[in-house]
C-alpha positions as CSV (number, residue, x, y, z in Angstrom):
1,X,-15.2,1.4,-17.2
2,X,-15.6,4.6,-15.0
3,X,-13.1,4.7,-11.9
4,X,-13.3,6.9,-9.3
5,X,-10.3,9.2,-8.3
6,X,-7.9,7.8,-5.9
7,X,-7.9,9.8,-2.4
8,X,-5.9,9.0,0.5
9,X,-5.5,9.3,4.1
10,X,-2.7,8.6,5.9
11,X,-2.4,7.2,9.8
12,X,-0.8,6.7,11.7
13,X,-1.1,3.6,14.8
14,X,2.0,3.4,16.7
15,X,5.2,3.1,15.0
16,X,3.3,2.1,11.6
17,X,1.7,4.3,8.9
18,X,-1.3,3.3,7.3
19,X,-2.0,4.8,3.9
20,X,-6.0,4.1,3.4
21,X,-6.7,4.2,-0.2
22,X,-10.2,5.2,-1.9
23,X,-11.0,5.1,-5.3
24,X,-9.3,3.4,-8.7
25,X,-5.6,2.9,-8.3
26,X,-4.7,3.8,-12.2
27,X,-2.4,7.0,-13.8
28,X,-4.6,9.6,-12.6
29,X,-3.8,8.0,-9.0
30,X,0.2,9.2,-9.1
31,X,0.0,12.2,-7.4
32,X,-2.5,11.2,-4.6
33,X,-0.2,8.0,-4.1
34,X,3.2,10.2,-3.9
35,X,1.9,12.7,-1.4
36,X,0.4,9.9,0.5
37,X,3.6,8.2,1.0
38,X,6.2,11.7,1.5
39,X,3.6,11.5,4.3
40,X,3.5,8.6,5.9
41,X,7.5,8.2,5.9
42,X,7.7,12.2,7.1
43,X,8.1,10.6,10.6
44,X,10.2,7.6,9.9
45,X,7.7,4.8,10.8
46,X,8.9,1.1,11.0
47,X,6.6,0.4,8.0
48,X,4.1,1.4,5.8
49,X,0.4,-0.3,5.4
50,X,-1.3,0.2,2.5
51,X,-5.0,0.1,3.3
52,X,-6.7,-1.3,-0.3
53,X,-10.1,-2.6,1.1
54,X,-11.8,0.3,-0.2
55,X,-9.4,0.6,-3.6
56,X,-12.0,0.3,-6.7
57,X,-10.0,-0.9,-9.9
58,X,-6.3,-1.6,-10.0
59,X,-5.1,-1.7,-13.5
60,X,-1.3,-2.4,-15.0
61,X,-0.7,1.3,-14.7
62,X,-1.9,1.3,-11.2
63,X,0.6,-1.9,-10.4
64,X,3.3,0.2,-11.7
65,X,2.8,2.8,-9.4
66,X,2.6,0.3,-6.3
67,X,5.7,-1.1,-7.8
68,X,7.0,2.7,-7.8
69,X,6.4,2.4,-3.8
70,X,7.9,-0.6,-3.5
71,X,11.4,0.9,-5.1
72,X,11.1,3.8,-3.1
73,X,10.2,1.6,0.1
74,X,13.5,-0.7,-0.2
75,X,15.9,2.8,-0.9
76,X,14.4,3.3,2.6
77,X,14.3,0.3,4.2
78,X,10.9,0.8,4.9
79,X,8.8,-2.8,4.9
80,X,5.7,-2.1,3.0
81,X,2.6,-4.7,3.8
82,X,-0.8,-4.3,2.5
83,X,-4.7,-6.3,3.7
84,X,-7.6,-5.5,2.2
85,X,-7.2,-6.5,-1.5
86,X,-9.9,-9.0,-3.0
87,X,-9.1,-12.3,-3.9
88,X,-8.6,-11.2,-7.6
89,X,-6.2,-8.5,-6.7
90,X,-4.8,-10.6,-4.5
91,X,-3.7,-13.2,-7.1
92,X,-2.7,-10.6,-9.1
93,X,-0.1,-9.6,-7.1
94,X,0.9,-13.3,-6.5
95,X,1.0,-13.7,-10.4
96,X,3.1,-10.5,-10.9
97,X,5.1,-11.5,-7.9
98,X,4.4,-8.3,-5.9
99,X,3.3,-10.5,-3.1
100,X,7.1,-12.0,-2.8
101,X,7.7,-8.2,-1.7
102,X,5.2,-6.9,0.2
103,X,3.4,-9.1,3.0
104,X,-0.7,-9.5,2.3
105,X,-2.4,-9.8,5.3
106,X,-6.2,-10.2,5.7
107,X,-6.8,-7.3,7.8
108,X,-5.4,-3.9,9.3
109,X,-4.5,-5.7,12.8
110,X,-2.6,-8.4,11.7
111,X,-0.4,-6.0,9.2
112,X,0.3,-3.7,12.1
113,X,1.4,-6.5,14.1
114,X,3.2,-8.1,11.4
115,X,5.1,-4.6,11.0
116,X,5.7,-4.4,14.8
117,X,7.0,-7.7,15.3
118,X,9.7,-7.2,11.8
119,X,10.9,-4.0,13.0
120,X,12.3,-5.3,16.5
């Protein structure tokens, strides 16, 4: 299976961060991933949204890395939540239990608000 390279952009609505990502989320996607979050925490947002609706393939490597995020989220204290993921990534993450640590949200609006309203 061909995947893409991982790009991402990094915005910023309010107080939250949103990391957009492009492309497969695999090894080759570590350094992309890393800049993309010494970004988005650069200006000490009240969390960080990871944007995966245009993410091609996620594989066990790829989870790793998120799981990377994850560890250096909670040395933080930086809530990650993520929207965007299709229903089989999505019960991926509920099978690995990622989903117990980061809130899935069906779209960007509701994970902003969901930040806003667990950072007060």
């Amino acid at each position: 299976m061909t995947t893409s390279e991982l790009s991402t952009t990094v915005r910023r609505r309010d107080r939250v961060a949103v990391i957009d990502l492009v492309g497969g989320v695999n090894a080759r996607a570590e350094h992309s991933l890393d800049t993309a979050w010494a970004e988005a925490v650069r200006e000490l947002p009240d969390a960080v949204v990871l944007n995966f609706r245009d993410a091609g393939y996620i594989n066990s490597t790829g989870i790793a890395l998120i799981v990377g995020l994850l560890a250096k989220a909670r040395a933080r204290g930086v809530p990650i939540r993520a929207y965007g993921l299709t229903p089989h990534y999505r019960e991926i993450f509920e099978i690995t239990r990622l989903a117990d640590f980061l809130a899935i949200n069906p779209d960007e609006d509701s994970a902003v608000r969901g930040a806003e309203r667990s950072s007060t």
